[in-house]
C-alpha positions as CSV (number, residue, x, y, z in Angstrom):
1,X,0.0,0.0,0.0
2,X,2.6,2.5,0.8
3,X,4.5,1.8,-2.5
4,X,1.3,2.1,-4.5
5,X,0.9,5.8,-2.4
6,X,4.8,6.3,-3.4
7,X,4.2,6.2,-6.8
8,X,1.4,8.0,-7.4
9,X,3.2,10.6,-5.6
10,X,6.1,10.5,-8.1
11,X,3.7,10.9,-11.0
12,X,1.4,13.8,-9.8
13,X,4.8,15.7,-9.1
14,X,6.3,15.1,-12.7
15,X,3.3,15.8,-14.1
16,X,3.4,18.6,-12.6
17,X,7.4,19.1,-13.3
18,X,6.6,18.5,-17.1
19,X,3.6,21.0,-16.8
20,X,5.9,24.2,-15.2
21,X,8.8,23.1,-17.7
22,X,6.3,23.4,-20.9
23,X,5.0,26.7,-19.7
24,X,8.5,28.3,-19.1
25,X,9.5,27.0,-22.5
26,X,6.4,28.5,-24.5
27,X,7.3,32.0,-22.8
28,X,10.7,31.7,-23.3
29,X,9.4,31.2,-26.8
30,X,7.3,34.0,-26.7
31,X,10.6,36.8,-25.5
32,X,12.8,35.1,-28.0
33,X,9.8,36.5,-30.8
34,X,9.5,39.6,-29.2
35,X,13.4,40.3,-28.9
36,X,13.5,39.5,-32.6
37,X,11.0,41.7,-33.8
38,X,12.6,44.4,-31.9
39,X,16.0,43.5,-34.0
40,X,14.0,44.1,-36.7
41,X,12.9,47.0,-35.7
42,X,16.4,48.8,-34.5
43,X,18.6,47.3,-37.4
44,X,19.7,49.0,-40.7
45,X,19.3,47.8,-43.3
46,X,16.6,45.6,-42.2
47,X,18.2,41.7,-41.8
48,X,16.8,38.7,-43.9
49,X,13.4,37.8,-42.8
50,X,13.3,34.5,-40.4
51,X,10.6,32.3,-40.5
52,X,8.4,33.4,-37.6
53,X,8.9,31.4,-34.4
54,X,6.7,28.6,-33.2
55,X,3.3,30.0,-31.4
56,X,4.0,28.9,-27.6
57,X,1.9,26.2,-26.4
58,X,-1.3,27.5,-24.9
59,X,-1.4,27.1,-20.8
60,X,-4.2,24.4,-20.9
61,X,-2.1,22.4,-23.4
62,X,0.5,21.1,-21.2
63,X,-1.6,19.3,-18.7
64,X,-3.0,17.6,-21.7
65,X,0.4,15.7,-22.8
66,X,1.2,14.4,-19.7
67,X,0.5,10.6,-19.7
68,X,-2.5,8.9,-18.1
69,X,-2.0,9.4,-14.8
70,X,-2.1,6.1,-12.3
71,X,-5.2,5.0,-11.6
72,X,-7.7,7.3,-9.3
73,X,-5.5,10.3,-10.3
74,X,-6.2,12.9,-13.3
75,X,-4.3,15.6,-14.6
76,X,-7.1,17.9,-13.1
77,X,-6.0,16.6,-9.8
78,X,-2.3,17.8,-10.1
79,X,-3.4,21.1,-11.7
80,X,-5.5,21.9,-8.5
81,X,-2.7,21.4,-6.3
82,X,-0.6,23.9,-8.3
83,X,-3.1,26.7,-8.7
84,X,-3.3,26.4,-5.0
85,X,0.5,26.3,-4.1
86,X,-0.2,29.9,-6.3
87,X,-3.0,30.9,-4.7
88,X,-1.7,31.0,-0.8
89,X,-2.2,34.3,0.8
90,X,1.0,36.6,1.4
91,X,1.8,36.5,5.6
92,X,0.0,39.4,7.5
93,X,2.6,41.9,8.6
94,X,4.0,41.9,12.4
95,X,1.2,43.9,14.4
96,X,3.5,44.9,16.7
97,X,5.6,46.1,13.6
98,X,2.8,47.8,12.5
99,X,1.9,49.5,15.5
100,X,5.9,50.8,16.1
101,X,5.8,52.2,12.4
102,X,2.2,54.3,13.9
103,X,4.1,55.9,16.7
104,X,7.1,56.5,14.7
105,X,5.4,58.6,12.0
106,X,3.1,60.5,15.0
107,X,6.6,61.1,16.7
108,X,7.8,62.5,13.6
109,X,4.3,64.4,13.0
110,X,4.7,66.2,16.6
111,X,8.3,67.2,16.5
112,X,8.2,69.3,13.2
113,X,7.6,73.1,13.4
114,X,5.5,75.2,11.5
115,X,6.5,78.6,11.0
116,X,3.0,81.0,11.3
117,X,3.7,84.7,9.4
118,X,1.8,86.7,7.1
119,X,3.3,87.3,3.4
120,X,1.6,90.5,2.0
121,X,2.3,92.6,-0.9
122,X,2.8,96.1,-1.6
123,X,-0.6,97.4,-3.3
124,X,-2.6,93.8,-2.6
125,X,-6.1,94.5,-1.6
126,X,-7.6,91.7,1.1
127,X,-11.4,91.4,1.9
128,X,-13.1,89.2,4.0
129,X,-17.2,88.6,4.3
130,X,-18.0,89.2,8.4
131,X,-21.3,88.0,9.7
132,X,-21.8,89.0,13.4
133,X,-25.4,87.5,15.3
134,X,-26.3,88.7,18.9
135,X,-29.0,87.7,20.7
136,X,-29.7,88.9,24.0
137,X,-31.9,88.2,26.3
138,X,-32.9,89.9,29.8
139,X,-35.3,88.7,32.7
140,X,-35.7,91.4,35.5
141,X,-38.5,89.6,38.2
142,X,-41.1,89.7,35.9
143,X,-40.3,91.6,32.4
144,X,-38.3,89.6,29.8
145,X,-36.8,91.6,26.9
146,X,-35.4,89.7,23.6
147,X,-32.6,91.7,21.8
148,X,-31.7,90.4,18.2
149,X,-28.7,92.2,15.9
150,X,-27.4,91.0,12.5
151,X,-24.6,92.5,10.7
152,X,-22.8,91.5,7.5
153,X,-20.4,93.7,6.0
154,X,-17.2,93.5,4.1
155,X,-13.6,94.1,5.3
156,X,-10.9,95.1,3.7
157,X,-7.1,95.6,4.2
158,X,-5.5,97.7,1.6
159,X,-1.3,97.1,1.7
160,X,0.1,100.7,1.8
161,X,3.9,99.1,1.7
162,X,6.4,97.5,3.3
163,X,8.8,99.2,5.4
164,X,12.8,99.4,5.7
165,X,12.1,96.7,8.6
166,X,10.0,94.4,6.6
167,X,7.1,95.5,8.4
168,X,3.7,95.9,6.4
169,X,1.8,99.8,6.8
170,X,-1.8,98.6,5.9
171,X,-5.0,100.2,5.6
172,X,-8.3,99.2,7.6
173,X,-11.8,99.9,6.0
174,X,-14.9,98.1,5.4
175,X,-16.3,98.4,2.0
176,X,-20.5,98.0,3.3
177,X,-22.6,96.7,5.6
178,X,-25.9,95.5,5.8
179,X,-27.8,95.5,9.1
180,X,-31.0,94.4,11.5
181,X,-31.9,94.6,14.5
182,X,-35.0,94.0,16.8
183,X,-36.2,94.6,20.1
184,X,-38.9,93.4,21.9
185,X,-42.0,95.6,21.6
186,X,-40.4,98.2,18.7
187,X,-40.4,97.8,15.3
188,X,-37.4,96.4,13.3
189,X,-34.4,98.5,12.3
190,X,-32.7,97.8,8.9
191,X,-29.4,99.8,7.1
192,X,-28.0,98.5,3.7
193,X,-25.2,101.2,2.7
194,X,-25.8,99.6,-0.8
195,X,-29.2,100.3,-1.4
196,X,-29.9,103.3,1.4
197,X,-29.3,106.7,1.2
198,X,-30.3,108.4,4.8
199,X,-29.5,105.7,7.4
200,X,-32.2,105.2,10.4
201,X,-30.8,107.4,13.5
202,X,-29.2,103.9,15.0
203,X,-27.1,103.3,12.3
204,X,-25.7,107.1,11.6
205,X,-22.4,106.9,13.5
206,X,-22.2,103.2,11.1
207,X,-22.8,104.9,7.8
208,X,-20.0,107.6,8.6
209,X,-17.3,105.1,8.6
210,X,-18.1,102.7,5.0
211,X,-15.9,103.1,2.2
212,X,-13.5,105.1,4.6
213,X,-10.0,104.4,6.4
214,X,-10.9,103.3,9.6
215,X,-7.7,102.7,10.9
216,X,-3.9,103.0,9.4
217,X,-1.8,100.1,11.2
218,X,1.8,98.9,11.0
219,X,1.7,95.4,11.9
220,X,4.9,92.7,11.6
221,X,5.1,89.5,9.9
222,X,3.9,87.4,12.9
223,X,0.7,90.2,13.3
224,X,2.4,92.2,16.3
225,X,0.7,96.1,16.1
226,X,3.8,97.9,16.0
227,X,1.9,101.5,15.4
228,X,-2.1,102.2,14.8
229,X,-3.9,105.1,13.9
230,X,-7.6,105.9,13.7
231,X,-8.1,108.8,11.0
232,X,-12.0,108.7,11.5
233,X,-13.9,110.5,14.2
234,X,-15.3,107.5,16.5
235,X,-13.6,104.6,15.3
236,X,-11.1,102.5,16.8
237,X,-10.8,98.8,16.3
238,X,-9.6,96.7,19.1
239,X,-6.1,94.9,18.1
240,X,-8.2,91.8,17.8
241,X,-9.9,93.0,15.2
242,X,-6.9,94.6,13.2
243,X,-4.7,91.3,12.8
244,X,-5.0,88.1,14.5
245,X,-1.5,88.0,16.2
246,X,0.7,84.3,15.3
247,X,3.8,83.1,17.4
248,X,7.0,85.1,17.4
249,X,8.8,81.5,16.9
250,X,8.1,78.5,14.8
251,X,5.9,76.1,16.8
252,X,4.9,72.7,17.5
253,X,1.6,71.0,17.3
254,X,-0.7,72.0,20.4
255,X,1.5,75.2,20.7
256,X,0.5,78.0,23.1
257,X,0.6,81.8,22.3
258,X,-1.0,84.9,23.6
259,X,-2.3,88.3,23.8
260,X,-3.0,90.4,26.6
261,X,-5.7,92.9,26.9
262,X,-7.0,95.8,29.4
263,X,-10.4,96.9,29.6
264,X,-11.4,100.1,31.4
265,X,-15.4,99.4,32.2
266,X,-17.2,102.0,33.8
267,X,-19.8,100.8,36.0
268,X,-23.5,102.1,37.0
269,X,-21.8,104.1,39.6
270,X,-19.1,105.8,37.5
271,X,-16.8,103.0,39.0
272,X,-13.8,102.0,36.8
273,X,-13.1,99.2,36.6
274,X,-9.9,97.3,35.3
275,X,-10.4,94.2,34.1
276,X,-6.9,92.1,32.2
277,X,-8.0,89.4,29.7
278,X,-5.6,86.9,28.1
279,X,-6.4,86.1,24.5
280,X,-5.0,82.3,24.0
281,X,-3.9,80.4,20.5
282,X,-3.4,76.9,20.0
283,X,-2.0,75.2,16.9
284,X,-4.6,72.4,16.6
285,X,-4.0,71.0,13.3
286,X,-2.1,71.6,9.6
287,X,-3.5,70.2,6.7
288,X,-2.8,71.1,3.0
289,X,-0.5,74.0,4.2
290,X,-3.9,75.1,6.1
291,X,-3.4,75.8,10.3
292,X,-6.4,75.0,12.3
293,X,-5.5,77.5,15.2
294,X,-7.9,77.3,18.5
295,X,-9.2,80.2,20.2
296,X,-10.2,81.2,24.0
297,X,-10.2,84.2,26.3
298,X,-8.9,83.6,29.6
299,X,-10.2,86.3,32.6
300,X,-7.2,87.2,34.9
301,X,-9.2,89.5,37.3
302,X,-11.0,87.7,40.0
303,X,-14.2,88.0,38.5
304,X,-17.1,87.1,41.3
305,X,-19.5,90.0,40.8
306,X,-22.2,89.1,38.3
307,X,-22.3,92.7,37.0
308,X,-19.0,93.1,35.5
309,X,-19.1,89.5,33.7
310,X,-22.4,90.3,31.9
311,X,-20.6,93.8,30.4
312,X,-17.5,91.4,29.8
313,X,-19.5,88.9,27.5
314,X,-18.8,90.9,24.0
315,X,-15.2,91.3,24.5
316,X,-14.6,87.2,25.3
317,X,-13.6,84.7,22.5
318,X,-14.0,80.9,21.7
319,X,-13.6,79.3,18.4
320,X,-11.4,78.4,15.5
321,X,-9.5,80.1,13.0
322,X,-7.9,79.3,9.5
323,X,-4.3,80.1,8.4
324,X,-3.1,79.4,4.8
325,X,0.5,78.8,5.6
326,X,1.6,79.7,1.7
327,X,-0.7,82.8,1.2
328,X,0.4,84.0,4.5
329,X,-3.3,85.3,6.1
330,X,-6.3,83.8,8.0
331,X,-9.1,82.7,5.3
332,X,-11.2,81.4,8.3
333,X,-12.4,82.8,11.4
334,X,-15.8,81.4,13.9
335,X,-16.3,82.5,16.9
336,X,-18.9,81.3,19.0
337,X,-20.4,81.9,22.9
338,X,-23.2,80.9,24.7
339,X,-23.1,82.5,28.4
340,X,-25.6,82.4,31.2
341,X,-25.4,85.4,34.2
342,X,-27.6,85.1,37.0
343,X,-27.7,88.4,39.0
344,X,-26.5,91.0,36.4
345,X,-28.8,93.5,37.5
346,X,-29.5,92.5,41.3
347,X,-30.6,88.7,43.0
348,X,-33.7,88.5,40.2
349,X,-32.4,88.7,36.8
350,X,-31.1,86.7,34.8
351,X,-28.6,87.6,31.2
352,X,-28.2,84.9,28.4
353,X,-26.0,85.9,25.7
354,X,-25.6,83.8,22.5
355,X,-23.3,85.0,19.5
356,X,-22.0,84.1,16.5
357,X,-18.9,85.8,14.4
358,X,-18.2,84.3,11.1
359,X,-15.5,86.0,9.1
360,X,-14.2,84.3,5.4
361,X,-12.3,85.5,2.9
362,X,-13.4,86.6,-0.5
363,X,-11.6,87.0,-4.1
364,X,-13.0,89.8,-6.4
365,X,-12.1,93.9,-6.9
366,X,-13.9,96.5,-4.4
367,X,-17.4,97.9,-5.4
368,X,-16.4,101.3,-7.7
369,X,-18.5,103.5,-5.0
370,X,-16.8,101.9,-2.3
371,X,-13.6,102.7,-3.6
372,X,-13.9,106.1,-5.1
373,X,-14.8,107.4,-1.6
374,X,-11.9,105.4,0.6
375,X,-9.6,107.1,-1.9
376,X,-11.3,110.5,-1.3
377,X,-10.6,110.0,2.1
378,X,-7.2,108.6,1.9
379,X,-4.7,109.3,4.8
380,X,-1.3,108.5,5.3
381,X,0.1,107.7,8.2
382,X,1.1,110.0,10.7
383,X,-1.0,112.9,9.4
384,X,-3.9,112.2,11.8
385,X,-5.1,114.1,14.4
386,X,-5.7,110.6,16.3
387,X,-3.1,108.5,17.1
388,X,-2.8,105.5,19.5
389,X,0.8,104.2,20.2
């Protein structure tokens, strides 16, 4: 019995011996044909024409001259086993290899530094769409009051030039605006500077300042506000809202930077009131050359009376931002707060404060009247009457 097992043994693997050794033949075959034809090709003057090779035997064809295999066998048989030999999976990879290549390539990921700075140009014109929402609401014992506000308006920053220090002297303007705004129990106040010619009495001051220079700033490539100056009567930007301020240094992932800010409030009593905030940036993310940069203001000043937090909510901060890292500028900006103050105006009251700042940037020339009338009223630095240092 085992000699009978023996043999067939033999024959299935020289059937399958003869089978590989007719298949490497017909393709050796097969290159020989195609090396000549590209003789043919290459050669000058072309060489005496060969009789053209033998076809190579088809793949089926070799099982089909092997003998009769012994008995019980077939040629099918051995076939099977050799499709399968070819068929066996490749090994899965080490997952403990794999999982020391993952914390190899995050290892790499956190230790490289990204270098946040804007690149602007002499003459370049940047806008950006700004959407503000407010809604406020009041409950004083027994009166509730809703307040509701929406602005959108365009900004612009016009690149006077570059200074001998590399620093860029830009102009500050916003091009229109279109607003709304609602109290409870009085009608609806609306201002488009587009379409309006006399603005409603709450949006005079507003009209004043469209399509002029708001504010004449010298900033430095990582956003620092090296000098600022507010040629129109009544307006004056916080630093926040001139140029988003980047680290002095290039930076890791999860990266802290700041700005500090002081606020003078006056209170119900004519109190002043000091109050130092901490503005707080976080490299979240790069992607595509595009920082996600996190955003927070931080309260320094013990803060326990209920009065001075509701007149702080406007001035605090929470959301992302969006830096093109080859552009050199924020395309992206949301800023978002919900905040609840019980006791802003004595034990039974209660403030809640929900708002929404969207600002994106836009491709596209200014609107002509928009632009005829900031050039009217162009300024150059240090003429005004009004200057911050």
């Amino acid at each position: 019995m085992t000699g009978l097992t023996q043999g067939r043994t033999r024959e299935i693997s020289s059937a399958k011996t003869r089978g590989i050794f007719l298949k490497f033949c017909g393709g050796l075959s097969l290159v020989c044909a195609l090396l000549a034809s590209l003789s043919i090709v290459a050669d000058e003057p072309p060489p005496v024409k060969q009789p053209a090779p033998a076809a190579p035997a088809a793949a089926g064809s070799a099982a089909n001259l092997d003998p009769e295999p012994a008995s019980g066998a077939t040629n099918a048989d051995a076939l099977e086993e050799s499709d399968a030999a070819k068929d066996d999976p490749e090994p899965e990879p080490d997952p403990k290899l794999r999982e020391k290549l993952k914390t190899s390539i995050k290892k790499v990921a956190s230790e490289q530094t990204y270098d946040l700075r804007y690149k602007l140009k002499p003459g370049e014109e940047i806008r950006w769409k700004v959407q503000h929402l407010v809604t406020h609401e009041t409950s004083i014992k027994e009166t509730r009051q809703t307040a509701k506000s929406r602005s959108l308006s365009t900004k612009v920053w016009k690149i006077r030039r570059i200074d001998e220090q590399g620093r860029y002297v830009l102009e500050y303007s916003v091009d229109d605006v279109d607003m709304w705004q609602h109290v409870s129990g009085r009608p609806e106040v609306t201002y488009n500077s587009r379409n309006d010619d006399t603005p409603p009495r709450e949006y005079a001051s507003v009209a004043n300042m469209v399509g002029v220079p708001l504010a004449l700033v010298t900033i430095d490539l990582h956003g620092a506000v090296i000098d600022k100056t507010y040629p129109t009567q009544g307006a004056s930007p916080s630093i926040a809202e001139l140029a988003l301020p980047l680290p002095a240094q290039p930076v890791k992932l999860n990266a802290h930077w700041h700005w500090p800010e002081e606020l003078n409030l006056k209170m119900e009593d004519n109190r002043v009131l000091r109050v130092r905030l901490r503005h707080v940036y976080t490299l979240k993310s790069v992607d595509k050359n595009v920082a996600t940069i996190g955003i927070r203001t931080d309260v320094l000043t013990p803060m326990d009376d209920p009065k001075v937090h509701g007149r702080l909510l406007e001035r605090l901060k929470k959301g992302t931002a969006k830096f093109d890292l080859e552009s050199g500028r924020f395309t992206f900006v949301q800023l978002d707060l919900d905040e609840t103050v019980v006791g802003f105006a004595g034990g039974d009251s209660l403030l809640e404060y929900r708002a929404r700042f969207v600002e994106e940037i836009v491709v596209g020339p200014s609107p002509p009247a928009a632009e005829s009338r900031r050039a009217a009223a162009r300024v150059e630095p240090g003429v005004s009457s009004r200057k911050q240092k």
